[in-house]
N, CA, C and O atoms as CSV, one atom per row, in Angstrom:
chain,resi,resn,atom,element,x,y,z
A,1,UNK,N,N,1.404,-14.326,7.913
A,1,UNK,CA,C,1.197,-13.198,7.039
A,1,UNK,C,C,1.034,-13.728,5.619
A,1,UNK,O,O,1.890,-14.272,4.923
A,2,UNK,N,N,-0.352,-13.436,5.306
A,2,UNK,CA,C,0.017,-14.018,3.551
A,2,UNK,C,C,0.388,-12.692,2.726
A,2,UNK,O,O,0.018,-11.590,3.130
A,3,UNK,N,N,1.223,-12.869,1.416
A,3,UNK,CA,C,1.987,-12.392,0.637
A,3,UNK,C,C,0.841,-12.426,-0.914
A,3,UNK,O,O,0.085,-13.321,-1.294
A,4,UNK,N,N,1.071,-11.349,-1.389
A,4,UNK,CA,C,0.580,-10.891,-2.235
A,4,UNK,C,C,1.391,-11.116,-3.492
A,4,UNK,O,O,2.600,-10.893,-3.420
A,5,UNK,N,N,0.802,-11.588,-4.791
A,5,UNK,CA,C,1.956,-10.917,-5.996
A,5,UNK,C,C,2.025,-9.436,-6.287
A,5,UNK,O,O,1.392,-8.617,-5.621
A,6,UNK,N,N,2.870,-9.088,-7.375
A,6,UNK,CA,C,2.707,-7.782,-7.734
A,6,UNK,C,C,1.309,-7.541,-8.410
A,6,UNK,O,O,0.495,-6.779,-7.888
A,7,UNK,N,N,1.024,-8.263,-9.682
A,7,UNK,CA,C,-0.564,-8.543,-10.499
A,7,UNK,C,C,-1.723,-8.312,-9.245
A,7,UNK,O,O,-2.602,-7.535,-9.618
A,8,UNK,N,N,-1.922,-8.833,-7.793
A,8,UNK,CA,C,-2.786,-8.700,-7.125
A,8,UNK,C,C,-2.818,-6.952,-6.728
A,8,UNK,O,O,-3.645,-6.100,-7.054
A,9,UNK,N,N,-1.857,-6.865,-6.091
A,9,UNK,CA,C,-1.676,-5.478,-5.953
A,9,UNK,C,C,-1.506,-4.555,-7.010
A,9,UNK,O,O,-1.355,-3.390,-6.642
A,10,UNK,N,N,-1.486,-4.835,-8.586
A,10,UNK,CA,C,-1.883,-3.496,-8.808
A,10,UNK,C,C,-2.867,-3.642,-9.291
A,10,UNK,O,O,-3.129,-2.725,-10.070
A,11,UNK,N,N,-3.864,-4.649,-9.195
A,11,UNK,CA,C,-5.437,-4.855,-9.295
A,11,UNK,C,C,-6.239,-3.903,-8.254
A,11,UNK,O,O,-7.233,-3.218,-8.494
A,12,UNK,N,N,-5.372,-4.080,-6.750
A,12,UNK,CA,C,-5.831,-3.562,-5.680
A,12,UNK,C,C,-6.362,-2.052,-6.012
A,12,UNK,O,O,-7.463,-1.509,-5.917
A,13,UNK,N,N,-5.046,-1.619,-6.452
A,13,UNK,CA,C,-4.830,-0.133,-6.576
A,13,UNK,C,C,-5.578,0.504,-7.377
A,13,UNK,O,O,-6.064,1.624,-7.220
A,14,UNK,N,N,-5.725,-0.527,-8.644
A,14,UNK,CA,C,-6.657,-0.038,-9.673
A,14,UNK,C,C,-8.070,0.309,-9.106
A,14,UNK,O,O,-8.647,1.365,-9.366
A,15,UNK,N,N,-8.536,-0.602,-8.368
A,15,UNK,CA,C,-9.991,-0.778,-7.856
A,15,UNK,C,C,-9.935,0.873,-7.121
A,15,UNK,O,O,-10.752,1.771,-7.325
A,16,UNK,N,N,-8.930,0.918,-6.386
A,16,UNK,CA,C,-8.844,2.204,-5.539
A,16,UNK,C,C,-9.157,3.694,-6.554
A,16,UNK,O,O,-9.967,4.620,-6.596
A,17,UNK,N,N,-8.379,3.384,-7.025
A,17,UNK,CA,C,-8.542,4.639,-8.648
A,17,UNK,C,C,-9.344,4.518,-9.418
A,17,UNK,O,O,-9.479,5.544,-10.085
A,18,UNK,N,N,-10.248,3.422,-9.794
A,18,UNK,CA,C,-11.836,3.647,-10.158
A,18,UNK,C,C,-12.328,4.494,-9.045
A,18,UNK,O,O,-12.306,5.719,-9.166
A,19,UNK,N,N,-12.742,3.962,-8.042
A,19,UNK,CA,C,-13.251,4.847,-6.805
A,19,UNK,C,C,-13.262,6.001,-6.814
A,19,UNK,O,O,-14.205,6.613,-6.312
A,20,UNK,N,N,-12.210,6.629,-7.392
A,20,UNK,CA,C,-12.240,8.285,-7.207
A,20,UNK,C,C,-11.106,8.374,-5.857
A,20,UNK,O,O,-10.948,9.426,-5.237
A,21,UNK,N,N,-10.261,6.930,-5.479
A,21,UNK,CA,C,-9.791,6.731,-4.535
A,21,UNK,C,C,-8.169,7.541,-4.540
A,21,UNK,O,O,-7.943,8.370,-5.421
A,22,UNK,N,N,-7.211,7.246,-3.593
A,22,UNK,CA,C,-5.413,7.786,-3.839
A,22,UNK,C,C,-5.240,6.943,-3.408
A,22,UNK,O,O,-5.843,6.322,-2.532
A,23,UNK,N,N,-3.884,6.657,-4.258
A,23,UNK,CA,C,-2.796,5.378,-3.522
A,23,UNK,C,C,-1.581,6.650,-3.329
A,23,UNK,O,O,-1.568,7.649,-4.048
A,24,UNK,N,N,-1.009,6.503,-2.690
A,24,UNK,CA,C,0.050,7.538,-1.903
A,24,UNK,C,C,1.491,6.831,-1.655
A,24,UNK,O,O,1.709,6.304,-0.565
A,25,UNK,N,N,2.221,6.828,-2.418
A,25,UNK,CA,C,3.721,6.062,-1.863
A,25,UNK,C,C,4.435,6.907,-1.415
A,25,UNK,O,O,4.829,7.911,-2.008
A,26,UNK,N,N,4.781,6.429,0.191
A,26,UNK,CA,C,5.542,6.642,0.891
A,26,UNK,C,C,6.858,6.137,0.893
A,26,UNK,O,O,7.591,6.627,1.751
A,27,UNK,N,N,7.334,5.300,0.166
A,27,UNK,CA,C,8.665,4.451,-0.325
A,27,UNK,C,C,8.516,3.844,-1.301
A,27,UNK,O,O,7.472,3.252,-1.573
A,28,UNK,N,N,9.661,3.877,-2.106
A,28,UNK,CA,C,9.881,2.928,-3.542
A,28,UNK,C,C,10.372,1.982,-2.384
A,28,UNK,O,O,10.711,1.930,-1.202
A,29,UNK,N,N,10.043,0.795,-4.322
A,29,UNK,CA,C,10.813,-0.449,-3.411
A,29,UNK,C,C,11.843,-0.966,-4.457
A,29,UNK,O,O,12.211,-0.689,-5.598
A,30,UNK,N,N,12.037,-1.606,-3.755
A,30,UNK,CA,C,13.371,-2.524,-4.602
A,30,UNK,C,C,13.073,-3.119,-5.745
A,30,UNK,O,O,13.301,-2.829,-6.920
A,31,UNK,N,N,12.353,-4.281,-5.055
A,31,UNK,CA,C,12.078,-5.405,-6.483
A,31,UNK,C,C,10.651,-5.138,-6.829
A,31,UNK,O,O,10.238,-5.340,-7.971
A,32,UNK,N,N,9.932,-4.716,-5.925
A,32,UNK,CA,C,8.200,-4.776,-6.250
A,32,UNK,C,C,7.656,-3.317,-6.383
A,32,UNK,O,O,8.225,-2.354,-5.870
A,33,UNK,N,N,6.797,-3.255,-6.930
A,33,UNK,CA,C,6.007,-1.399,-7.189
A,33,UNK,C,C,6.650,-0.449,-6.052
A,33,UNK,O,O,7.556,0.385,-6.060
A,34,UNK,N,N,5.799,-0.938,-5.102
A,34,UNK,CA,C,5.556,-0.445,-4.025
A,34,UNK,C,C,6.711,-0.495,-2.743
A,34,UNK,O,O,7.416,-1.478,-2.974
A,35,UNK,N,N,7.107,0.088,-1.665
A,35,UNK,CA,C,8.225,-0.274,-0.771
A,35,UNK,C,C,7.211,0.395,1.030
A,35,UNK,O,O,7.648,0.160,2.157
A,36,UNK,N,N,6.164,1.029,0.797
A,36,UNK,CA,C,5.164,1.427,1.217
A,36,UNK,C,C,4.184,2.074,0.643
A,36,UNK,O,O,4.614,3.117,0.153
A,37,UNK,N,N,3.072,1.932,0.482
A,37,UNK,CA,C,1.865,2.485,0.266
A,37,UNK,C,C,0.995,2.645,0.552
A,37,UNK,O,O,0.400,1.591,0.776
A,38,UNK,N,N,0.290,3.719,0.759
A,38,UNK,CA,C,-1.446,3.788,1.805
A,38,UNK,C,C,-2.302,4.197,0.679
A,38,UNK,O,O,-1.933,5.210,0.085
A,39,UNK,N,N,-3.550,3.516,0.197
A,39,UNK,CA,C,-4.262,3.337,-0.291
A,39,UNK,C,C,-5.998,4.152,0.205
A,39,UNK,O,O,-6.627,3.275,0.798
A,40,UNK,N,N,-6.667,5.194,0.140
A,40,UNK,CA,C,-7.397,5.792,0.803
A,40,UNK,C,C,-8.507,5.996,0.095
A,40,UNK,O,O,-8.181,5.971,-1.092
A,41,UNK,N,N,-9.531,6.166,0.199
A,41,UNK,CA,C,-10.993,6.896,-0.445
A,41,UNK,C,C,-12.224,7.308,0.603
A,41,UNK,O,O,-12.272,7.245,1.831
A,42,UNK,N,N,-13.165,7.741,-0.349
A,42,UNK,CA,C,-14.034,8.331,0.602
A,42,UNK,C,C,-15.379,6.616,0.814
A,42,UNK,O,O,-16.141,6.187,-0.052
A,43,UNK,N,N,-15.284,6.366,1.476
A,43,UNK,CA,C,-16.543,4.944,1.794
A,43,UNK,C,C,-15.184,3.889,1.352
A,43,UNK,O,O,-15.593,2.728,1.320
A,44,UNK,N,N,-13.905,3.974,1.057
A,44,UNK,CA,C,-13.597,3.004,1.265
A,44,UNK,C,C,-12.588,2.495,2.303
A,44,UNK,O,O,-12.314,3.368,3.127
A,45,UNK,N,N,-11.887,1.193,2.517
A,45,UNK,CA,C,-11.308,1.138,3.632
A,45,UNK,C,C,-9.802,1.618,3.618
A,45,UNK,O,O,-9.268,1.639,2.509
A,46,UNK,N,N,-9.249,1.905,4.423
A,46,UNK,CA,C,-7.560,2.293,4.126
A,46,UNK,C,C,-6.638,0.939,3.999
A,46,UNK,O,O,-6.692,-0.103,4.652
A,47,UNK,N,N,-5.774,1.331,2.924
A,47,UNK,CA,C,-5.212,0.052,2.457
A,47,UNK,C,C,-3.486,0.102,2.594
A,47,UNK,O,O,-2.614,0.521,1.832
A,48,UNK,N,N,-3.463,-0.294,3.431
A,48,UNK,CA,C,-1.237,-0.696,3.435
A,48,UNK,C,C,-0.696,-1.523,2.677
A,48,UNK,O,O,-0.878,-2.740,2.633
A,49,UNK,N,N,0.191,-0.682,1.874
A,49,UNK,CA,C,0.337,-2.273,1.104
A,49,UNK,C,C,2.519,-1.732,1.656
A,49,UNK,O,O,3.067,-0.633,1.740
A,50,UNK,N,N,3.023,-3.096,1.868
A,50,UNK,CA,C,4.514,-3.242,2.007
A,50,UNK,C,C,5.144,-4.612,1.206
A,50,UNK,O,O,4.885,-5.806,1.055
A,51,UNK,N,N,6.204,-3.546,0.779
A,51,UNK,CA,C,7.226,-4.099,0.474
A,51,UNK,C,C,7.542,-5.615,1.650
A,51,UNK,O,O,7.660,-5.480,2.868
A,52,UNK,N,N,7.614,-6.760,1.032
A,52,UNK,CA,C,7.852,-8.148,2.965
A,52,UNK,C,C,9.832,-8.694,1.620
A,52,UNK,O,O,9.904,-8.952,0.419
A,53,UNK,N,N,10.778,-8.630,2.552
A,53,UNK,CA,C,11.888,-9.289,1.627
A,53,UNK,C,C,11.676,-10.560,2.356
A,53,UNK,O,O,11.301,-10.808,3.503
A,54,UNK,N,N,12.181,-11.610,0.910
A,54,UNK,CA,C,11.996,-12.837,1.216
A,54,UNK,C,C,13.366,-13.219,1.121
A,54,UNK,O,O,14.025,-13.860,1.940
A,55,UNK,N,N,13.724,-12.736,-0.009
A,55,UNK,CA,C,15.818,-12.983,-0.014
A,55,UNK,C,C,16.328,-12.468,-0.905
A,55,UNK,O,O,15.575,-11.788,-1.602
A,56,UNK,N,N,17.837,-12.533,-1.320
A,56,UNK,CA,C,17.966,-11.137,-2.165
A,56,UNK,C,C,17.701,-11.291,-3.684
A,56,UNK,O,O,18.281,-10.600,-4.521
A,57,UNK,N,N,16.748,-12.282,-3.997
A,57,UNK,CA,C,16.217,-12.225,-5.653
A,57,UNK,C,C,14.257,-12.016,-5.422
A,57,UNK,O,O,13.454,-11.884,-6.345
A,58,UNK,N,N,14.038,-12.038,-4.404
A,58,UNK,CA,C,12.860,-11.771,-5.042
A,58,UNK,C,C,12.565,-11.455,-3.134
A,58,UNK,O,O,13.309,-11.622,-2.168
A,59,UNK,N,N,10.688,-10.786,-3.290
A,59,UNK,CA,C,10.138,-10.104,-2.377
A,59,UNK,C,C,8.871,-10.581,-2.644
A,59,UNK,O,O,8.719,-11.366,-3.580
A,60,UNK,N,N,7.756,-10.160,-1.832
A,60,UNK,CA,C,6.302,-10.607,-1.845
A,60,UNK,C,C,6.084,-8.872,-1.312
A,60,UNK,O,O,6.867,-7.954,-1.069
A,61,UNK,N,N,4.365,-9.049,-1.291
A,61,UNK,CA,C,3.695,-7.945,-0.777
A,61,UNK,C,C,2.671,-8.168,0.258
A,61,UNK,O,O,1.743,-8.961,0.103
A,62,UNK,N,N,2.842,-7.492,1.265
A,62,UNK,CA,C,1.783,-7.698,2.470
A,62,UNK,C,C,0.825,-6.440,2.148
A,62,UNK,O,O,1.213,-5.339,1.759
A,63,UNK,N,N,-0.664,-6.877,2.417
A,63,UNK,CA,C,-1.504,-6.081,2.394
A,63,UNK,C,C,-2.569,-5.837,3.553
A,63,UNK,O,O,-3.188,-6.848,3.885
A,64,UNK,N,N,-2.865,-4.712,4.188
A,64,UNK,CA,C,-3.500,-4.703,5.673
A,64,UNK,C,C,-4.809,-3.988,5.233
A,64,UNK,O,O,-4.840,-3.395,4.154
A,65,UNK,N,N,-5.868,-4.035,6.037
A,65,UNK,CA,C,-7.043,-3.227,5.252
A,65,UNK,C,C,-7.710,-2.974,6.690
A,65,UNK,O,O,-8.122,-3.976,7.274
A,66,UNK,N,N,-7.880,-1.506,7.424
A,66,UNK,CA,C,-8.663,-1.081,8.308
A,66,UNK,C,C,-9.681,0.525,7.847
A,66,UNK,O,O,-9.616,1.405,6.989
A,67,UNK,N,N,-10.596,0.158,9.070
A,67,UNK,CA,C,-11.336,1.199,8.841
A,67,UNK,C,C,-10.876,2.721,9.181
A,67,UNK,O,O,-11.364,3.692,8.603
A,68,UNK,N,N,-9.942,2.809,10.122
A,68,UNK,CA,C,-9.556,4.022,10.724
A,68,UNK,C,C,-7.963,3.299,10.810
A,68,UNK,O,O,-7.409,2.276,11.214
A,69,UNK,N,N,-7.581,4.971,9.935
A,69,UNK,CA,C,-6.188,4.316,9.381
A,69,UNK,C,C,-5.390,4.722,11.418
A,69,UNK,O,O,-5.646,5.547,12.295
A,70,UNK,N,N,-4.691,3.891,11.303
A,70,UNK,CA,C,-3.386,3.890,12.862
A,70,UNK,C,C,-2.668,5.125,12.493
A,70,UNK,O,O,-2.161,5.329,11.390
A,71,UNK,N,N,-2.662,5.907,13.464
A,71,UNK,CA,C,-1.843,7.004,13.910
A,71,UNK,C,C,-0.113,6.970,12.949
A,71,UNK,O,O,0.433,7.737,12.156
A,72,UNK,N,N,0.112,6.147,13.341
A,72,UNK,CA,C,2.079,5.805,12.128
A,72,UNK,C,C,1.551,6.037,11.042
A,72,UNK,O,O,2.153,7.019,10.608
A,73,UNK,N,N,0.881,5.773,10.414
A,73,UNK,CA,C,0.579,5.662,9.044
A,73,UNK,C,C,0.145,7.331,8.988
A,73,UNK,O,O,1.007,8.164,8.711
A,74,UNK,N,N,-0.976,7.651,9.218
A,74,UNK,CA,C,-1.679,8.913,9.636
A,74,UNK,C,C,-0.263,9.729,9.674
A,74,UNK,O,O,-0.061,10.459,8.702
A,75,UNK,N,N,0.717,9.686,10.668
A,75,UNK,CA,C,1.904,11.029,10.333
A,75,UNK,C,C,2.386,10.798,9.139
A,75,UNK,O,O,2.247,11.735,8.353
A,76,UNK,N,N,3.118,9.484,8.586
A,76,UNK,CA,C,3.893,9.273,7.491
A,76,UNK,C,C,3.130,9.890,6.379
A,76,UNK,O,O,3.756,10.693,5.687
A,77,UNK,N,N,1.853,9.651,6.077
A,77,UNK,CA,C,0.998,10.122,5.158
A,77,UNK,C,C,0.915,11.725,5.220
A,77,UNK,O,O,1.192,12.357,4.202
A,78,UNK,N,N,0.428,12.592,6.747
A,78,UNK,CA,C,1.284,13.742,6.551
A,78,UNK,C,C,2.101,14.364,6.132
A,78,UNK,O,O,1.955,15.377,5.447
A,79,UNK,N,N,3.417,13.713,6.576
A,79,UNK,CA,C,4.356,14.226,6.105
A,79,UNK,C,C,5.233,14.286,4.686
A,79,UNK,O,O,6.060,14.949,4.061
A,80,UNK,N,N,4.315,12.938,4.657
A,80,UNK,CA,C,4.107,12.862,2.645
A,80,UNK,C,C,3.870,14.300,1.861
A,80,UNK,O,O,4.756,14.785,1.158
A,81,UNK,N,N,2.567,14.938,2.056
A,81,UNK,CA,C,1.913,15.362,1.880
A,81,UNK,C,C,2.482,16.541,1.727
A,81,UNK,O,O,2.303,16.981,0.591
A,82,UNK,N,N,3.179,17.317,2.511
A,82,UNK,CA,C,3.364,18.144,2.959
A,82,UNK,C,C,4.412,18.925,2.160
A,82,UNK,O,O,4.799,20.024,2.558
């Protein structure tokens, strides 16, 4: 799994919000922005970004990128929403 900094990811996000895109947090995190986030637009791809703990002073960020967001994500984002 490669690990993200924080600077990459909120580059990510930015790009998403030019787009006309939403970043959507589903969890704070501890040490980093994010603790879950789904990243969405219209022509673009859906973006996960998580909180990964590495130990108890610091964390990294995993980032996943598909075309058709997975069903888990799809309810959590629901129920975000809601």
């Amino acid at each position: 799994m490669k690990l993200y900094t924080n600077d990459a990811v909120d580059k990510m996000t930015a790009k998403y919000l030019e787009r006309d895109g939403e970043v959507t947090i589903i969890e704070e995190g501890c040490l980093a922005c994010y603790g879950l986030a789904i990243c969405s637009g219209e022509g673009l791809k859906f973006c996960i970004i998580k909180e990964v703990y590495l130990n108890e002073w610091s964390s990294g960020n995993s980032i996943k990128l598909f075309n058709k967001l997975p069903k888990k994500y799809q309810t959590l984002l629901d129920n975000c929403l809601q």
